[in-house]
C-alpha positions as CSV (number, residue, x, y, z in Angstrom):
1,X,-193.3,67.8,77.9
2,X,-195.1,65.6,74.7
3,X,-198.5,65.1,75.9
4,X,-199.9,61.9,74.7
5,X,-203.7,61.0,75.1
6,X,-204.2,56.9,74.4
7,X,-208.2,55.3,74.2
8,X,-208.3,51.7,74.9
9,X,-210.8,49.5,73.5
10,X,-212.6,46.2,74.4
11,X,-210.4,43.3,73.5
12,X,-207.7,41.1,74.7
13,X,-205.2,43.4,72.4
14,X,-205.8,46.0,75.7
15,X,-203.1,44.1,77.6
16,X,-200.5,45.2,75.3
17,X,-200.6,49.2,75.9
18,X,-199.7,48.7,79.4
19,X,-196.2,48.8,78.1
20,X,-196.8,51.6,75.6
21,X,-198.1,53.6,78.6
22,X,-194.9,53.1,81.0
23,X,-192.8,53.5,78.3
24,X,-193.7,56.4,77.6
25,X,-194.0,57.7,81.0
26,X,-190.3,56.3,81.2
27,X,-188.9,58.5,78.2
28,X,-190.8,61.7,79.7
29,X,-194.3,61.8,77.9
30,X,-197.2,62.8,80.0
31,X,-199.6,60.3,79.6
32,X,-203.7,59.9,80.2
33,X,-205.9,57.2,79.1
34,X,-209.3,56.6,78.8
35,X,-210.8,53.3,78.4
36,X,-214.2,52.2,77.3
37,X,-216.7,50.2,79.6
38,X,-215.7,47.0,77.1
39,X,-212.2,47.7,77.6
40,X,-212.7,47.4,81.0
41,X,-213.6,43.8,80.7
42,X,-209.8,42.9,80.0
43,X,-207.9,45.5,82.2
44,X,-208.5,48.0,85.1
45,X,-208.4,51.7,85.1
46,X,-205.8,51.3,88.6
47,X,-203.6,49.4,86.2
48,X,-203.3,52.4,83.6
49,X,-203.5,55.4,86.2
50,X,-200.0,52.9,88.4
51,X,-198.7,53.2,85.4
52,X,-199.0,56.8,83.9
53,X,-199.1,58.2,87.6
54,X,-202.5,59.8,86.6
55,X,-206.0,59.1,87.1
56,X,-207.4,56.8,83.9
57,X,-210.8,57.9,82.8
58,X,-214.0,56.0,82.5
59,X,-217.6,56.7,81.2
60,X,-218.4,57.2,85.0
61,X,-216.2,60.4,84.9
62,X,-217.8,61.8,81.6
63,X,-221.2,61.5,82.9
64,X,-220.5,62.4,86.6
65,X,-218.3,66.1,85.6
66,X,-216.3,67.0,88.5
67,X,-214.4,69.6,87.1
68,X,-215.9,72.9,85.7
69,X,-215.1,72.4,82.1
70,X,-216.8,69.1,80.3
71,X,-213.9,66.5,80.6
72,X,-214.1,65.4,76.9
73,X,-213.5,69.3,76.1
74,X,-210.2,69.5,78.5
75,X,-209.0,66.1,77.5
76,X,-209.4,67.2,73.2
77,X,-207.5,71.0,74.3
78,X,-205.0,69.1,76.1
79,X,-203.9,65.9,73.7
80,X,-200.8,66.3,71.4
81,X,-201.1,62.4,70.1
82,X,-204.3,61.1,69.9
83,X,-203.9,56.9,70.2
84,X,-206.6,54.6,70.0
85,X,-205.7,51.0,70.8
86,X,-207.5,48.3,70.2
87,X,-209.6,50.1,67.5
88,X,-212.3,47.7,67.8
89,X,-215.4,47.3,64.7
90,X,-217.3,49.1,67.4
91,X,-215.9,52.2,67.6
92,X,-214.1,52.2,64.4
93,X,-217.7,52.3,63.2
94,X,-218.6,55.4,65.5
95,X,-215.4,57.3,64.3
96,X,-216.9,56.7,60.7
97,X,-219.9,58.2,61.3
98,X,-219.7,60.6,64.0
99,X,-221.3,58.7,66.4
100,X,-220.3,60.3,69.8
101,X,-222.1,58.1,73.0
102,X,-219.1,57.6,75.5
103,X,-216.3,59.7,77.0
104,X,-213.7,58.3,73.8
105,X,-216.0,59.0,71.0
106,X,-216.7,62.4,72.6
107,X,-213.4,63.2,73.1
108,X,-212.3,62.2,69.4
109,X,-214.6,64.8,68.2
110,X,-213.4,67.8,70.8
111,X,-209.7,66.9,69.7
112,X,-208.2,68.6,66.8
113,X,-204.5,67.0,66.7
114,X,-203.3,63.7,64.7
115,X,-205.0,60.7,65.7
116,X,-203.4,57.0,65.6
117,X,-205.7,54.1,65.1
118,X,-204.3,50.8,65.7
119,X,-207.0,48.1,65.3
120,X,-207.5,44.2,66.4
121,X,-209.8,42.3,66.1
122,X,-210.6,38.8,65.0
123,X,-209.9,37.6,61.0
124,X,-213.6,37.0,60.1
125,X,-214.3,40.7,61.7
126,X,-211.9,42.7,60.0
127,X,-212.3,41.2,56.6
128,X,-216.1,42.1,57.1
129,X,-217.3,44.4,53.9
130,X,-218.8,46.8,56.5
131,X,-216.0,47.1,58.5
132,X,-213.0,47.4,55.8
133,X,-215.6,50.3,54.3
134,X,-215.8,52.0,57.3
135,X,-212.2,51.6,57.9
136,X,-211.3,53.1,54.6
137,X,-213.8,55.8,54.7
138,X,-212.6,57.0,58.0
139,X,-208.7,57.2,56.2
140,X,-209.9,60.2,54.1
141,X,-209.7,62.4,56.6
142,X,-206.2,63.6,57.4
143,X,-206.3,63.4,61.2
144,X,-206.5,59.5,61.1
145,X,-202.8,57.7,60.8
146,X,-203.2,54.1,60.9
147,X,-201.2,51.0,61.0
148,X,-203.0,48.4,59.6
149,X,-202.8,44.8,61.2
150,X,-200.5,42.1,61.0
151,X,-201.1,38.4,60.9
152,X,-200.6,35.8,63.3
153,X,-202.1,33.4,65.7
154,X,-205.1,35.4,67.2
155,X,-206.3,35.1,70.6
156,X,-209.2,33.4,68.8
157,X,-206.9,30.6,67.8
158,X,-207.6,31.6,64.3
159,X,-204.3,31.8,61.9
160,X,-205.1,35.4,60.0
161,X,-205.1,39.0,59.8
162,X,-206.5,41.3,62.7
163,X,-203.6,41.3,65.0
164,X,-202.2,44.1,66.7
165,X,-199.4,45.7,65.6
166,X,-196.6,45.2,68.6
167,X,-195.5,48.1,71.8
168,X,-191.8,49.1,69.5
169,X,-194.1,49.8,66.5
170,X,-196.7,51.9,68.1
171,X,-194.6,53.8,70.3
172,X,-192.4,54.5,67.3
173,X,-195.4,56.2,65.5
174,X,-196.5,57.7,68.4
175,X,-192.8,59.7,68.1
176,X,-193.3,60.2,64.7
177,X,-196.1,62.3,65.0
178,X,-194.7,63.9,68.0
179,X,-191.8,65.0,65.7
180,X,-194.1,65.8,62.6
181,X,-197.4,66.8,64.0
182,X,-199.1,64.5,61.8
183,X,-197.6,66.3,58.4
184,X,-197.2,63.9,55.4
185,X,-194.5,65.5,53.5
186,X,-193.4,62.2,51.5
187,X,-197.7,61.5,50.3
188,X,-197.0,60.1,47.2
189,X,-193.5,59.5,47.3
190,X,-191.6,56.1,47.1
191,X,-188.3,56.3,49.2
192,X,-185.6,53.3,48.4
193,X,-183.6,52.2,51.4
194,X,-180.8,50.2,51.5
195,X,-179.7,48.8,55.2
196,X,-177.2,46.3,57.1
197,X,-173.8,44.8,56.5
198,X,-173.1,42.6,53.7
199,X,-171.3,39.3,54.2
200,X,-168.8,38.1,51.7
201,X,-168.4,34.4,52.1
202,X,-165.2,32.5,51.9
203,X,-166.9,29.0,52.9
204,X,-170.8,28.4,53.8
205,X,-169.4,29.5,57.3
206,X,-166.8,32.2,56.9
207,X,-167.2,35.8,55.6
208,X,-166.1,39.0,55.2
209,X,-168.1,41.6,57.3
210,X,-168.6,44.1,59.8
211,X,-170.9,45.0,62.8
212,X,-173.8,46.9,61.2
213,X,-177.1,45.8,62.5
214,X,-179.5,48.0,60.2
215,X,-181.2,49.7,63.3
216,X,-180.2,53.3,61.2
217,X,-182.3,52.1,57.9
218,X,-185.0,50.6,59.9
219,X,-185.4,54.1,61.7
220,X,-185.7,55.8,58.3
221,X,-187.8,53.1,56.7
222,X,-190.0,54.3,59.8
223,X,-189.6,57.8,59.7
224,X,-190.4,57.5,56.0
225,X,-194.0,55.8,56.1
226,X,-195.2,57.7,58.8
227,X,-194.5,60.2,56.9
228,X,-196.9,59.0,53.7
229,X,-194.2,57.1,52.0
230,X,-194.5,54.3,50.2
231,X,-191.2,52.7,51.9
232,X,-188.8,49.3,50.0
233,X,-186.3,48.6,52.2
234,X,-183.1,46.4,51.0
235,X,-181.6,44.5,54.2
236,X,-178.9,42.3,54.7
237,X,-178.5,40.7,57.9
238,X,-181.2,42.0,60.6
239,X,-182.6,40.6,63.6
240,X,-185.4,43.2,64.3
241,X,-189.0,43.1,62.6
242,X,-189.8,45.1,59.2
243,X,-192.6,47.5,59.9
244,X,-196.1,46.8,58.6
245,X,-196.6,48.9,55.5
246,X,-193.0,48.3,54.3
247,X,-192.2,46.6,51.3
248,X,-188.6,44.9,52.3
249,X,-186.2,42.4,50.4
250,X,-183.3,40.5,52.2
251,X,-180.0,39.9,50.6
252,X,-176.8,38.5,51.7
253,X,-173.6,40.1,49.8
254,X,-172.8,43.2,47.8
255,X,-173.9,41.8,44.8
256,X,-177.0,40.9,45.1
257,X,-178.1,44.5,47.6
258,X,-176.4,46.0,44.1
259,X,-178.8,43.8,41.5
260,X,-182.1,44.6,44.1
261,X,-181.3,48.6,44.4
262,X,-180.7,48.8,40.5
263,X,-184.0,47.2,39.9
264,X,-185.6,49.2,42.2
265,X,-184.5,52.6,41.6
266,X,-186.6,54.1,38.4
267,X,-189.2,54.0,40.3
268,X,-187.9,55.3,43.3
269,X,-188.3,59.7,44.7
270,X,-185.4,58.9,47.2
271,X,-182.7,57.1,47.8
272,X,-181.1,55.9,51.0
273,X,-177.9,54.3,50.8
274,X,-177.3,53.7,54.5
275,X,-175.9,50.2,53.9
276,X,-172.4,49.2,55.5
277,X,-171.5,47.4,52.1
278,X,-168.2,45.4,51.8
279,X,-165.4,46.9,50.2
280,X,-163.6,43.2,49.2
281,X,-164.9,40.1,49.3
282,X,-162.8,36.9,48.8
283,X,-161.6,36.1,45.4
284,X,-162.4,32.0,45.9
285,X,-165.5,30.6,47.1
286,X,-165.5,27.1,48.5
287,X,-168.9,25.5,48.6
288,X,-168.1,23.3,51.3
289,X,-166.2,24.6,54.6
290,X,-162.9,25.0,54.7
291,X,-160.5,22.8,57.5
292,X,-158.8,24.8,59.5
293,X,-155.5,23.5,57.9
294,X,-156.6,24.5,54.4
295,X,-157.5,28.1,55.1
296,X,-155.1,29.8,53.0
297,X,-152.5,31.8,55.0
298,X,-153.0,34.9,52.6
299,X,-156.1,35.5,51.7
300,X,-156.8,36.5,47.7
301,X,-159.1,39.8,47.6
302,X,-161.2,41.4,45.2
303,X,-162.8,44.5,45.1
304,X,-166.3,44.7,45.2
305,X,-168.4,47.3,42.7
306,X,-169.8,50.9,44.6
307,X,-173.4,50.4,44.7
308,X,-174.2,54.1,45.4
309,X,-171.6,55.3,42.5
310,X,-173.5,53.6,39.9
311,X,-176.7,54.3,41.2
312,X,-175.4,58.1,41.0
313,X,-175.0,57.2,36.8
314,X,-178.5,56.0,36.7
315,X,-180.5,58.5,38.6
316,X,-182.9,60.7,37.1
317,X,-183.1,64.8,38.0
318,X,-186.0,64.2,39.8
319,X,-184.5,61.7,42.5
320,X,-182.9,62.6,45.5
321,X,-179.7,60.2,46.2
322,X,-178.4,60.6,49.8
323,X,-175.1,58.4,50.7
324,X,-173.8,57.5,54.5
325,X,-170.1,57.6,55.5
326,X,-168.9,56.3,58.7
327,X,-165.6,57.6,59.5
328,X,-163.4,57.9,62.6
329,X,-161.6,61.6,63.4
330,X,-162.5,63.9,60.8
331,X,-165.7,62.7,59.3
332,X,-166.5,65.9,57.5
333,X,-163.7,66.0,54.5
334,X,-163.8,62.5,54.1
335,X,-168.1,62.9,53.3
336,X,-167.5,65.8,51.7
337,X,-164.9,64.0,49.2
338,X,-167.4,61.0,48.9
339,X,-170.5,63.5,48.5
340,X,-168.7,65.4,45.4
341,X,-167.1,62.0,43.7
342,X,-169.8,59.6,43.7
343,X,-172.1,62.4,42.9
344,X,-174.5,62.0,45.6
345,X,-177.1,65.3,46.8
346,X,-176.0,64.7,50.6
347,X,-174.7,62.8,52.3
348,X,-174.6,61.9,56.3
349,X,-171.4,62.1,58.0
350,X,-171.3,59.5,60.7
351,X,-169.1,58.9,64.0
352,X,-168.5,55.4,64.9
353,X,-165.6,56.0,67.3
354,X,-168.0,58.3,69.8
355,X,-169.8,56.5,72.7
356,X,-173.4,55.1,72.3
357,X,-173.2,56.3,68.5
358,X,-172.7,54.3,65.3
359,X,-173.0,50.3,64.6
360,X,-175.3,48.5,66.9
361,X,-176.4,51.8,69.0
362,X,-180.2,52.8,68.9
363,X,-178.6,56.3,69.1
364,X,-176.5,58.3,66.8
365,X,-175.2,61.6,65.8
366,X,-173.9,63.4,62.3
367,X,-173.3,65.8,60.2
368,X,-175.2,66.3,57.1
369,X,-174.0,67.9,54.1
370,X,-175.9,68.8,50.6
371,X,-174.3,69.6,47.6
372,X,-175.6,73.4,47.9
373,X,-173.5,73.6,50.6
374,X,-175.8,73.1,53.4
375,X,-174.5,71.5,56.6
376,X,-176.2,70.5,59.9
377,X,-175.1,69.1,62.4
378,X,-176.9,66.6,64.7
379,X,-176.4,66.2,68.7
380,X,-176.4,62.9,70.4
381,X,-180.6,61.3,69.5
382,X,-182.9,58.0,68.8
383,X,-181.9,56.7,65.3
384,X,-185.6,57.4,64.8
385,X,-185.2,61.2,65.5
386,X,-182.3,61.6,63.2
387,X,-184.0,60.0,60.7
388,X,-186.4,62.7,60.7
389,X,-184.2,65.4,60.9
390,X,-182.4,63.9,57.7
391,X,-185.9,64.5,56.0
392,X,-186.5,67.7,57.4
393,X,-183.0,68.3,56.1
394,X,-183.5,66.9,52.7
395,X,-186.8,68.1,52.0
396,X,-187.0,71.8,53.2
């Protein structure tokens, strides 16, 4: 069983690990959580230990030892996942110079696995010259993985940086690391990701399309940057949130996914074409909506150009190309095919016609295939998880 050790801050920002807490409790983690005596301003140890069915710590306990080891040893020996959420300028400023004077600060420096800083804290704060050096001078050391903060209306009322990143985005990290150990394996790379179905318009409300949602590019677009990436990520239609830290472009139809990837790929170490992109589009565009009476009973086609096929003419010896193909049946000679015409290095072999699996699923499963003539073959898992298994599989 993950083990998972979180340290909650003082601020308002406290409320929202309550739900990274039973979530993970619900998928299996063992959980423990310490909070600070400013934390507990804004929420109660009962509320933590309800919900991780474990005692949460306090400064009380670290100064009042009831066990026979030090707590803040135990606690360090014991955490896989090191989260610390809200990072406040307080004890951001302790991490940065080893100050140790409370049960979390002690317990960061008996701890020896990756820790995840999430901060929050008002606009004016985080700007601060003292705290953005101390924030950046605590990122040199390897242990540290941060998120950064988004914008937003602050509990403050001010409109700004210095707002938590949200429960999905945390506990995704938090699974990341669980999977990686904290290894950066893409530091220094930039991966290219295309994502989503494109929609080929017959009429400002008609179109030509199909039911990807872009949850499998989003999971490798995470799996990516928490792996060090630097991470674009080309989307058509989503409804979910890009991750802070990724650099993401929306597009409607074929051609325009195929004009963004083009422009993006000499710079790129890897490419991801997990899009579901059109096939045909229709060959007459009306700008204002058709009446039902005038929709023409056959409808003219026109094939649309293979994005990852002419990316495969373009790409340099250096850059990894990987394609997707969702098939029904037999999905491994169909890849296979696809893998050796379009010239691609792999090549995911995806099920859509298997339960919880596919288009719209937060799961999958596949085979992948290289051009070496490597094959692995993935089991019923998160999207997230078999996005890193497809860079375990690509880089190793």
């Amino acid at each position: 069983m993950a083990r998972v050790l979180i340290g909650v801050g003082g601020g308002i920002a406290a409320y929202k690990i309550c739900e990274v807490v039973s979530t993970l409790f619900k998928t299996g983690v063992e959980v423990r959580v310490i909070l600070t005596n400013s934390a507990q301003q804004f929420i109660t140890p009962l509320t933590f230990s309800t919900l991780s069915r474990h005692c949460a710590y306090t400064d009380e306990d670290f100064w009042q030892p009831k066990n026979s080891r030090p707590l803040h040893i135990e606690l360090g020996e014991w955490a896989e996942i090191f989260l610390i959420a809200p990072l406040t300028a307080n004890t951001l400023g302790k991490l940065t110079w080893g100050i140790a004077d409370n049960l979390l600060t002690n317990t960061v420096l008996a701890s020896s696995c990756p820790i995840l800083l999430v901060p929050a804290m008002n606009t004016d704060m985080w700007e601060q010259v003292a705290v953005q050096r101390n924030w950046k001078k605590l990122l040199i050391d390897a242990r540290y993985h941060s998120m950064g903060t988004a914008s937003g209306l602050l509990a403050c009322d001010r409109v700004g940086a210095g707002r938590m990143a949200e429960p999905p985005e945390i506990l995704a990290y938090i699974k990341s690391l669980l999977h990686t150990a904290g290894k950066r394996d893409l530091a220094g790379k930039k991966v290219l990701i295309a994502t989503g179905g494109t929609r080929e318009y017959l009429d400002p409300v008609r179109f030509i399309g199909n039911p990807a949602t872009g949850k499998m590019g989003l999971a490798l677009a995470q799996a990516a940057l928490h792996r060090g990436a630097r991470v674009k990520l080309v989307h058509a239609s989503a409804n979910w949130d890009v991750p802070l830290g990724v650099e993401a472009v929306s597009v409607v139809n074929a051609e325009e996914m195929r004009q963004e990837m083009l422009r993006s790929l000499q710079t790129a170490d890897v490419i991801l074409m997990s899009a579901a992109v059109a096939d045909v589009k229709p060959r007459d565009y009306s700008q204002e909506k058709l009446p039902k009476k005038n929709l023409p009973q056959a409808l003219p086609l026109e094939s649309v150009g293979d994005i990852v096929a002419e990316l495969a003419t373009h790409k340099q010896p250096h850059q990894r190309l990987i394609g997707f193909a969702a098939q029904t049946g037999d999905i491994v000679t169909p890849a296979l095919e696809k893998m050796q015409r379009k010239n691609l290095d792999a090549i995911v072999a995806n099920p859509i016609d298997k339960l919880d699996s596919g288009f719209g699923s937060d799961n999958n499963q596949a085979i992948f295939l290289d051009k070496q003539g490597g094959k692995l073959e993935i089991t019923h898992c998160t999207k997230l998880e078999m996005a890193h298994h497809l860079f375990d599989f690509i880089l190793h």
